[in-house]
C-alpha positions in Angstrom: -8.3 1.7 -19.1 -7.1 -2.0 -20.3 -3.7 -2.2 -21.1 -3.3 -3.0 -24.6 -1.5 -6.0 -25.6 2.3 -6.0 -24.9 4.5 -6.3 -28.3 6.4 -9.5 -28.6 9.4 -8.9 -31.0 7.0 -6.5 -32.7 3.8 -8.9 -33.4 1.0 -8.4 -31.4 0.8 -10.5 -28.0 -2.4 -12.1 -28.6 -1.1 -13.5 -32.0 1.7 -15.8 -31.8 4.9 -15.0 -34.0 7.2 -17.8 -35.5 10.1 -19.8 -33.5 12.0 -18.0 -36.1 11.3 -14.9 -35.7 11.6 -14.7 -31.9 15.4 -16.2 -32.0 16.6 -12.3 -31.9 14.8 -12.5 -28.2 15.3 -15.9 -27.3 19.2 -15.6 -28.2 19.9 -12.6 -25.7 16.6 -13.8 -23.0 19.5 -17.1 -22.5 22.1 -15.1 -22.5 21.0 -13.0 -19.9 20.0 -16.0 -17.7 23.0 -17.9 -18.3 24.8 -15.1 -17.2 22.8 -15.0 -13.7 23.1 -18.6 -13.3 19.3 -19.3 -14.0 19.3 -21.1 -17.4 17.7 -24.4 -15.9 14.4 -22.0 -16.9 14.9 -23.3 -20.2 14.5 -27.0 -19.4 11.5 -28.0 -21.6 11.9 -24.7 -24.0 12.6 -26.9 -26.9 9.8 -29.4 -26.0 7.0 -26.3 -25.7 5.0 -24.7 -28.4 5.3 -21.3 -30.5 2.9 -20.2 -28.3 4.3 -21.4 -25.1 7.7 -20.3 -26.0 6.5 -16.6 -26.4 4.5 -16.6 -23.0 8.0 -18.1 -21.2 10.1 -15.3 -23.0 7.5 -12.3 -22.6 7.6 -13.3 -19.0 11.5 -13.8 -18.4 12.2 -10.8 -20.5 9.9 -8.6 -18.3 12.1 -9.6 -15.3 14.9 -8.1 -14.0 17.0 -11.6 -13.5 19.9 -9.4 -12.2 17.8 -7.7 -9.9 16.1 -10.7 -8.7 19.7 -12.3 -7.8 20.7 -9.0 -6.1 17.3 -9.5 -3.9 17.8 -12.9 -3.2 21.4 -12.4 -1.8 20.7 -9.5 0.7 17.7 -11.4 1.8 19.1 -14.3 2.6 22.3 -12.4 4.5 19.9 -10.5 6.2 17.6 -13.4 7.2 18.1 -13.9 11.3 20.5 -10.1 11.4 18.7 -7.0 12.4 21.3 -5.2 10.2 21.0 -6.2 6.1 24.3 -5.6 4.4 24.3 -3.6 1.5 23.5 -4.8 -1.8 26.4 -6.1 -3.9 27.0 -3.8 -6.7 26.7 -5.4 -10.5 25.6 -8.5 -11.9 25.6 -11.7 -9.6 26.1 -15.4 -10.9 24.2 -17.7 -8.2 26.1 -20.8 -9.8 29.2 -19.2 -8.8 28.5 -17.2 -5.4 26.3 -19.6 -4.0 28.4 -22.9 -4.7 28.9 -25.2 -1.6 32.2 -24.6 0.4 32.8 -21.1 -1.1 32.7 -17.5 -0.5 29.8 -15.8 -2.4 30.2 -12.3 -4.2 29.6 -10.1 -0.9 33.3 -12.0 0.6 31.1 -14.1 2.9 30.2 -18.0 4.2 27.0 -19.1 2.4 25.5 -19.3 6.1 26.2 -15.7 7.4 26.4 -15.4 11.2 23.6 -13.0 12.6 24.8 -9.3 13.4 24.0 -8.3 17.2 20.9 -6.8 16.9 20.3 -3.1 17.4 18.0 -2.1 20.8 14.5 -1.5 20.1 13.1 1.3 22.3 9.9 3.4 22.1 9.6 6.5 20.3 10.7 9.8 22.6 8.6 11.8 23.3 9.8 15.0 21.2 9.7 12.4 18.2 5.4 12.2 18.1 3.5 14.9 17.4 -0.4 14.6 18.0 -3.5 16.7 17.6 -5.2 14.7 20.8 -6.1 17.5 22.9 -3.5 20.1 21.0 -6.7 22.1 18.9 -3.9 25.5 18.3 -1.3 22.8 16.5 -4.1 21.2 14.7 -5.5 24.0 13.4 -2.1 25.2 12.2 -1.3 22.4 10.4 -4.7 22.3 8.7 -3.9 25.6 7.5 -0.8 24.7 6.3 -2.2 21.4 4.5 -5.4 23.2 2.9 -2.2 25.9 1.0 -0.3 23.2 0.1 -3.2 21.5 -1.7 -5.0 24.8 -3.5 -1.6 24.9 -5.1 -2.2 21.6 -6.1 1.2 20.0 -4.9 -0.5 17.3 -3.2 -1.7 13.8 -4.6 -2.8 10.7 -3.2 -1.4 7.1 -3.3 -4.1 4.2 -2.7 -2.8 0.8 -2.4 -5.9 -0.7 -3.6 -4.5 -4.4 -4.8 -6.2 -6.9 -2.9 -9.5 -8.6 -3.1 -12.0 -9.2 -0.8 -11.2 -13.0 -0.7 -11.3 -13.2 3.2 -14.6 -11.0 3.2 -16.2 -13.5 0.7 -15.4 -11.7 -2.4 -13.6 -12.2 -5.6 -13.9 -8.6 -6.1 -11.6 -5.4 -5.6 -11.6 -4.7 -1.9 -12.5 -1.3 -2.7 -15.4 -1.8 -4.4 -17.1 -3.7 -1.2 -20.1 -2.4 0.1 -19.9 -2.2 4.3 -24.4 -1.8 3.9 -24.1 1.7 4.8 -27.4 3.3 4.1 -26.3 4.7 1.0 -24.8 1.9 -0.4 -21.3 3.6 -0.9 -18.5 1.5 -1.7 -15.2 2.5 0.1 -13.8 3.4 -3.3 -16.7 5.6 -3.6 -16.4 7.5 -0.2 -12.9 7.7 -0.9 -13.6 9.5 -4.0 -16.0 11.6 -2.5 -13.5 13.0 0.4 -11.0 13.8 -2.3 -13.7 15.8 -4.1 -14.8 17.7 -1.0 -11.8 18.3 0.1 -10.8 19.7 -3.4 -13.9 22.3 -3.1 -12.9 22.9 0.7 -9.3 23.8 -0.4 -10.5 26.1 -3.3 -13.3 28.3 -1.2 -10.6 29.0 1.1 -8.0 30.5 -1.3 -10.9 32.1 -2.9 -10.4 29.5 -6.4 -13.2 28.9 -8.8 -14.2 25.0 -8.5 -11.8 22.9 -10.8 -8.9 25.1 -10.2 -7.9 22.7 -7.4 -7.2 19.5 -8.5 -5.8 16.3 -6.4 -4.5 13.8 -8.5 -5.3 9.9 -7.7 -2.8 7.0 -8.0 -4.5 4.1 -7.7 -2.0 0.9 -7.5 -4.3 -2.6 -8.5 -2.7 -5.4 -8.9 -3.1 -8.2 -11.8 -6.4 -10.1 -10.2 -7.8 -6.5 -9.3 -6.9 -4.5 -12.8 -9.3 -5.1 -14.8 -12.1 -5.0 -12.0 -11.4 -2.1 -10.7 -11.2 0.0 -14.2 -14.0 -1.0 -15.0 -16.2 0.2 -11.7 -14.4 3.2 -12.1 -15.9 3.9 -15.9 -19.5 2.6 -14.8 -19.5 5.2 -11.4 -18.1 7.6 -13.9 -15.1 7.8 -11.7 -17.3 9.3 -8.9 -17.7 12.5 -9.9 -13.9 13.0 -10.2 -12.1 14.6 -13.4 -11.1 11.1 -14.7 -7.8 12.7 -15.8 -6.9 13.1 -12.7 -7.4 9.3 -11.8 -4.0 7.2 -12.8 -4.3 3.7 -12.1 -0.7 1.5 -12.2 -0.3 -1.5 -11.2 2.1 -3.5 -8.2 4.7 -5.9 -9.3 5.5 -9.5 -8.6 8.7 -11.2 -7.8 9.2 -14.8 -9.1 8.8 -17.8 -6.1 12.4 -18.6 -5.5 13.8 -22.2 -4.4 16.3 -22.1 -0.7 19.2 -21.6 -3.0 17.8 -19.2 -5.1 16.7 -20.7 -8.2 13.6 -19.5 -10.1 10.7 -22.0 -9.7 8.4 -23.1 -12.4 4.7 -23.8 -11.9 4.5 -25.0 -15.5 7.0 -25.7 -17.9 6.4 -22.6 -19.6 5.5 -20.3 -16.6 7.1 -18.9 -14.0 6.1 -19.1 -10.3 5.5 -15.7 -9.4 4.1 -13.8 -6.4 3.1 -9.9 -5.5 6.2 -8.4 -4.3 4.4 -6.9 -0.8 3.1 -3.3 -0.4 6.5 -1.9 -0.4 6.4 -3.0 -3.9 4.4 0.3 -4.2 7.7 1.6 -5.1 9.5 -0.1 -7.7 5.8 0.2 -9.1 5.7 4.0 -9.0 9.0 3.7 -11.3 7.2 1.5 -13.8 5.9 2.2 -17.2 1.9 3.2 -16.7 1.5 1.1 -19.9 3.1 -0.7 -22.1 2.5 1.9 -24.9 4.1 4.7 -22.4 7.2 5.6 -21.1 5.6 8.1 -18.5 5.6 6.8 -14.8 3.7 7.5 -11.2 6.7 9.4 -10.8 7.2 11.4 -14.0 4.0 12.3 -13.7 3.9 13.3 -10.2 7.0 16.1 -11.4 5.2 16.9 -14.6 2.2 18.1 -12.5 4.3 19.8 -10.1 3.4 17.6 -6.8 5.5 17.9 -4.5 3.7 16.0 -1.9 2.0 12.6 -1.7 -0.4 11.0 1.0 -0.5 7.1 0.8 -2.6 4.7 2.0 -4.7 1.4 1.9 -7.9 1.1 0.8 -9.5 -0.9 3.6 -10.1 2.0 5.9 -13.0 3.6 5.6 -12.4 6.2 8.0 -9.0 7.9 6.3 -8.8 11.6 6.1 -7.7 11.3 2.2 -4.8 13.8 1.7 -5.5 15.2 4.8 -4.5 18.5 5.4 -4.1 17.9 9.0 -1.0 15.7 8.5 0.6 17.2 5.5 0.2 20.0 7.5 2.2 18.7 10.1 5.2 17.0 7.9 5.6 20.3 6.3 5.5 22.2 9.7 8.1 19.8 10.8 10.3 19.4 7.5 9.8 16.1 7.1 10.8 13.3 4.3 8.2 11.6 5.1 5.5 11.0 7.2 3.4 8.0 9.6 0.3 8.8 11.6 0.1 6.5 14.0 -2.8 5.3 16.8 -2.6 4.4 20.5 -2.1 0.8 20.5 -5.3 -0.9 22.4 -3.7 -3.5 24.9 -0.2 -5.1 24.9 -0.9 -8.2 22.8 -2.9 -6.6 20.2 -1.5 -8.2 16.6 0.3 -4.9 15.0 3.6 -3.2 14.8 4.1 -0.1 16.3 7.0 2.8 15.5 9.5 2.5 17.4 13.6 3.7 17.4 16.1 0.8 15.9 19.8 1.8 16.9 19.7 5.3 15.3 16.9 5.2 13.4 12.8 5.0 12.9 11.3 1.5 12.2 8.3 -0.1 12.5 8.9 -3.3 14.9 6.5 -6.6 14.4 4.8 -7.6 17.4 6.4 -10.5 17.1 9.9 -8.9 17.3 8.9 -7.6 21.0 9.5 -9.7 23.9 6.4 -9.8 26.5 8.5 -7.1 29.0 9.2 -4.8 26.1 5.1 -5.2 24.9 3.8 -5.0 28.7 6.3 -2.0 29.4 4.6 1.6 30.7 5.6 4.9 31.0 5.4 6.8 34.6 1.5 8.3 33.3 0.5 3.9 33.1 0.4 4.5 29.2 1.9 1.5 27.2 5.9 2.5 26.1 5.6 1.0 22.4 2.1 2.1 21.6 2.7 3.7 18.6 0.3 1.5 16.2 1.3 1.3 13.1 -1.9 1.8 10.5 -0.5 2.0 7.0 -1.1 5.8 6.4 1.8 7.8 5.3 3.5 11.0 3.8 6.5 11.6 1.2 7.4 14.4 -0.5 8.8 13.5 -4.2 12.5 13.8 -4.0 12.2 11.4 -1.3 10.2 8.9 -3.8 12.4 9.4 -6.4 15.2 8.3 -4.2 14.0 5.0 -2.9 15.6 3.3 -6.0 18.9 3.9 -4.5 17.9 2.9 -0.8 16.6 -0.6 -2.3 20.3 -1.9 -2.4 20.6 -1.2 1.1 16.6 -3.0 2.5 16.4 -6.5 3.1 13.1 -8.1 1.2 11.5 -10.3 3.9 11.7 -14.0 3.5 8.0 -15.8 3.7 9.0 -19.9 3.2 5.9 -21.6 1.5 4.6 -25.0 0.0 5.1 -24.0 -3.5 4.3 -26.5 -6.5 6.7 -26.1 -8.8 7.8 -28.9 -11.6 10.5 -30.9 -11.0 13.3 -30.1 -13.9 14.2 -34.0 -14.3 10.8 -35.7 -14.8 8.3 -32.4 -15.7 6.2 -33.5 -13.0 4.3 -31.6 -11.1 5.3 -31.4 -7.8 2.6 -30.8 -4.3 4.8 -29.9 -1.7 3.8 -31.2 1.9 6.7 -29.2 3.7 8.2 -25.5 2.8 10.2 -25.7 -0.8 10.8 -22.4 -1.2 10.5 -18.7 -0.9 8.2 -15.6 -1.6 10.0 -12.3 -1.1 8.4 -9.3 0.2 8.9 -5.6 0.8 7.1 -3.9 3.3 5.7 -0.2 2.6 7.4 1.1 6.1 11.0 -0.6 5.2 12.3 3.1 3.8 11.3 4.4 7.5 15.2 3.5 8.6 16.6 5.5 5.4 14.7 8.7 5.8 16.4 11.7 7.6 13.4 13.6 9.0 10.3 11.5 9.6 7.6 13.1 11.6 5.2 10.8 13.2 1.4 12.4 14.2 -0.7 10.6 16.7 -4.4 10.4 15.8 -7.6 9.3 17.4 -8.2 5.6 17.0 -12.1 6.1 17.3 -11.7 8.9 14.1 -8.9 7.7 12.2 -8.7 4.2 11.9 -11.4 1.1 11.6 -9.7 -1.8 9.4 -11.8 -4.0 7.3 -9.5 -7.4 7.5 -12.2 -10.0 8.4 -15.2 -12.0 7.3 -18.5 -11.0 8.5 -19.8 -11.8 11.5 -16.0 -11.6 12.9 -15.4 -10.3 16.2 -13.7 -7.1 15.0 -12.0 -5.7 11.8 -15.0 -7.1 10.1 -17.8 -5.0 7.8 -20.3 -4.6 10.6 -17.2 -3.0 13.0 -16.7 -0.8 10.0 -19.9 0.4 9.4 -20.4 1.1 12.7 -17.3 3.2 13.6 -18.4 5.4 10.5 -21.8 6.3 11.6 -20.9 6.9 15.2 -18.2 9.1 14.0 -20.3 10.8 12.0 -22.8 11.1 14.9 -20.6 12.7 16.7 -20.3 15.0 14.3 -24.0 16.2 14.4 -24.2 16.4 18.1 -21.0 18.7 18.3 -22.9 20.7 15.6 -25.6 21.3 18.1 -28.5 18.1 16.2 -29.9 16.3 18.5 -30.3 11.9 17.6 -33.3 10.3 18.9 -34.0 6.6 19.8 -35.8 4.9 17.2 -39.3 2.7 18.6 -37.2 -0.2 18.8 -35.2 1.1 21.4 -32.2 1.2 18.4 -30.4 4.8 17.9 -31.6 6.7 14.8 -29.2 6.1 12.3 -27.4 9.8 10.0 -25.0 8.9 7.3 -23.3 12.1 6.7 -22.1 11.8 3.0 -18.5 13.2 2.2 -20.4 15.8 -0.3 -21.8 17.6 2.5 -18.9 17.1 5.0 -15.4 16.2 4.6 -14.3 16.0 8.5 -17.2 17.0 10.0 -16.7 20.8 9.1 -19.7 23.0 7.8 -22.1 21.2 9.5 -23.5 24.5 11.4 -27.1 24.5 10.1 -28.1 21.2 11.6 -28.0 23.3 15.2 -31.4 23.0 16.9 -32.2 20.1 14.7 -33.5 17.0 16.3 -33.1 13.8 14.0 -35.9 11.6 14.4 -36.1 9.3 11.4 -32.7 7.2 10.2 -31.3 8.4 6.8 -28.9 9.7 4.2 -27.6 13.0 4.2 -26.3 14.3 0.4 -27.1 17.6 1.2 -28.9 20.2 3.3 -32.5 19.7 2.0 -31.7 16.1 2.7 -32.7 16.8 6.2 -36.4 17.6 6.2 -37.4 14.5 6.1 -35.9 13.5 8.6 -36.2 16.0 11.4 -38.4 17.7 13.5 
């Protein structure tokens, strides 16, 4: 649904209300920035219109200014140490700790010296759990998954904010269409898997259908919103119960200058970018609308979920909520949860899990030195190979306590060329060279604060085929996607005992296997004896006919 207009000082956002009747806000909006040494905001505020002086104060009043100070500061300590400091407790004035030749509010020299960093090392052994070649744990752990989710304690996070720019699309990834045979969008598979899975769950604790029930978070982001609602409504959310589809959206952090000051991109707007896919959750803490004061995580407790599988929409082979690896965090206890893949050669581009002085944290490949990337193990296997792919587990109370872990992460510094008008002529200025800053949090920064975190190795070949790149790319690209889905899925029909001919063109017949008929390549028994000689769309068993002999 389309979030209604917000109120502005009780008239309706898309109608502008008087200078006079918005001094009330404007009166304690100043005050507030004054007090965190940002007032330059209000620059031009007496040279703007009614209307331009609403849209600066809506914006400014939805930000936490104290907040963003508090940010800024640990950031900045943190930037070049492998050890953040703490937050600083209360309200922080940047005029004051930030001035040149002073001590700031945290008791120390505006240019901190770096910590010693802690030693990275790989994961032990004891610490990865995988269901490569381990059938008896697997099938324990599915057990334990498919329980937790007929008592319908488990939900699903997607972090479905980006668009499909790099793919050549202005569009919601998750609405973009790989050219599978049956023209599925990833959304649209993913909603399938959480339906099957919902039936699969049910049959086995003997539950009429609808009595299992997996609620879906989907986090958009501004750009993707509206988009994405509306696909949802015209696919009739995909056969889901739409109340069980919750869409919220991710947060931005304003575009900051080196010493911390907002920037402006107009004289009435703030520069503003998202705040990274750790801003998943400050988000789940968030009003859904601005008509509600329910949140992701209210309603997560309202429901009685106790346990929440996360992850990005740009995989199109994730198990959703996958019983598998709740299983396995539950087996194990766990706070949360990261499945992880073998990484493919030393120099592949992703961060991998590794242990950070006494804790879990996922380490940039860029952090490892070419020893530490190249290292092996006595069996030739690479030491830090423990690929990070976005796909995680959290029980609730661990959600609900991130807010209080936040004062102790670091947001990562990204310097940009950001225009931004200059405060003494109103001019826009095109930066040539880095002027500033966007902050970001990254979804695995909370791995460091978590007690138990159980980590399952996966198959890369059944797990994990990112869709990153343009098409016609060398990999990570729609055609590398499409084709690790269908030979997946082929697999699955030959270890059900179908045969797969070769087309006349030399090419292999191709089987899409729909999630309606199989969620992981379970129940798949009657194709036995089968031989598929035609390519073509399974939806269900009489599917089939056609295309066998």
């Amino acid at each position: 649904m389309t979030s209604p207009a917000i109120q502005i000082n009780g008239t309706n956002g898309n109608s502008s209300p008087t200078k006079q009747s918005s001094l009330p806000l404007l009166e304690r909006v100043k005050a507030t920035y004054e007090d965190a040494g940002q007032s330059h905001v209000f620059t031009f505020f007496d040279t703007l219109s009614s209307s331009e002086q609403d849209i600066l104060l809506k914006q400014l009043d939805e930000i936490d200014i104290h907040r963003v100070n508090r940010i800024y500061m640990n950031a900045i300590l943190a930037d070049g140490a492998q050890t953040p400091p703490n937050e600083p407790e209360g309200n922080i004035n940047l005029d004051d700790s930030l001035a040149p030749g002073t001590k700031n509010l945290l008791g120390r020299s505006r240019t901190p010296s770096p910590t010693p960093p802690a030693e990275v090392l790989p994961l032990p052994e004891e610490a990865c759990a995988t269901i490569i070649n381990n059938p008896e744990e697997e099938a324990k752990w599915r057990e334990l998954g498919l329980n937790a989710i007929a008592q319908n304690q488990v939900a699903v996070l997607l972090l479905a904010g980006g668009q499909g720019t790099r793919l050549g699309s202005a569009l919601p990834k998750g609405m973009y269409d790989i050219k599978l045979p049956s023209g599925k969008s990833l959304f649209e598979y993913q909603a399938g898997r959480i339906g099957k899975l919902a039936r699969l769950a049910a049959d086995k604790a003997g539950k009429k259908e609808g009595e299992v029930r997996i609620r879906w978070y989907v986090m958009t982001s501004g750009p993707t919103r509206g988009e994405t609602e509306k696909y949802f409504k015209e696919k009739s959310f995909f056969g889901l119960n739409k109340d069980d589809v919750i869409f919220f959206e991710q947060g931005v952090l304003p575009a900051l200058s080196e010493d911390g000051k907002l920037l402006l991109s107009t004289p009435s707007t703030l520069s503003v970018a998202p705040d990274g896919n750790g801003g998943l959750y400050a988000a789940l803490r968030r009003p859904l609308s601005p008509t509600s004061s329910s949140t992701v995580l209210s309603d997560l407790k309202e429901h009685g979920i106790e346990y929440i599988h996360a992850y990005c929409v740009d995989n199109c082979l994730v198990k959703v909520a996958d019983p598998v690896f709740i299983g396995c965090c539950l087996s194990r206890n766990s706070q949360a949860g990261a499945k992880v893949v073998k990484k493919t050669i030393p120099t592949e581009s992703v961060g991998v899990l590794a242990a950070k002085g006494d804790a879990f944290a996922v380490v940039e490949y860029s952090e490892l030195s070419k020893e530490k990337a190249e290292l092996r193990t006595h069996t030739g296997e690479l030491a830090f190979r423990a690929a990070n792919i976005a796909n995680h587990y959290y029980t609730r109370t661990f959600l609900e306590g991130v807010e209080a872990m936040e004062r102790k992460m670091a947001f990562h510094i990204a310097r940009k060329k950001i225009p931004t008008v200059d405060l003494q002529t109103g001019e826009m200025i095109k930066p040539t060279e880095p002027n500033g800053m966007k902050l970001e949090l990254f979804i695995f920064d909370v791995f460091p604060f978590t007690k138990s975190l159980a980590v399952l190795e996966v198959p890369r070949e059944e797990e994990f085929s990112p869709l990153k790149n343009a098409p016609g790319s060398k990999a990570d690209c729609p055609e590398t996607s499409r084709r690790d889905l269908l030979a997946q899925q082929l697999r699955w029909l030959i270890k059900a005992g179908a045969e797969v001919q070769e087309g006349a063109d030399g090419a292999g017949v191709e089987i899409e296997v729909t999630p309606g008929v199989s969620y992981a390549g379970e129940g798949l028994e009657w194709v036995k004896g089968k031989t598929f000689v035609k390519s073509g769309v399974l939806t269900k068993k009489e599917d089939a006919e056609g295309l066998t002999e």
